[in-house]
C-alpha angles and dihedrals in degrees: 000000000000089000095056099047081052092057097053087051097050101085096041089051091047085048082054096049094045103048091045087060094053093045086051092053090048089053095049093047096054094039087054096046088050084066100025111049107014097042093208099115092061094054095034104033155240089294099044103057089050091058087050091045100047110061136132095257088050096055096050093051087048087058099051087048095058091046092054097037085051094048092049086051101054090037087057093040098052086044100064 
């Protein structure tokens, strides 16, 4: 019975994982470019730039990115 019950949870926990993955890259991305291209991290700070990454916008637009990144996967995966 156990094995069954870890089988329905298999895909929810891989959306999970996947999505967290592409949150995380987002993240990254925004936090690098913070530094990188702006230039703005390095003047204003560590602390600074998270403030400026982590708000409530970015992380909508994370979300619907995962959402979108995990249904191109599966479609993919399902595919081939």
């Amino acid at each position: 019975m156990s094995e069954q019950k870890n089988r329905k949870l298999a895909p929810f926990w891989r959306a999970v994982i996947e999505g967290g993955f592409i949150i995380f890259l987002f993240y990254s991305n925004l936090l690098m470019g913070e530094f990188n291209h702006s230039g703005m991290g390095q003047a204003k700070g560590f602390v600074w730039a998270l403030h400026e990454v982590f708000t409530l916008a970015n992380f909508g637009i994370a979300l619907v990115s995962a959402f979108t990144g995990y249904l191109v996967f599966e479609f993919f995966r399902r595919k081939l």
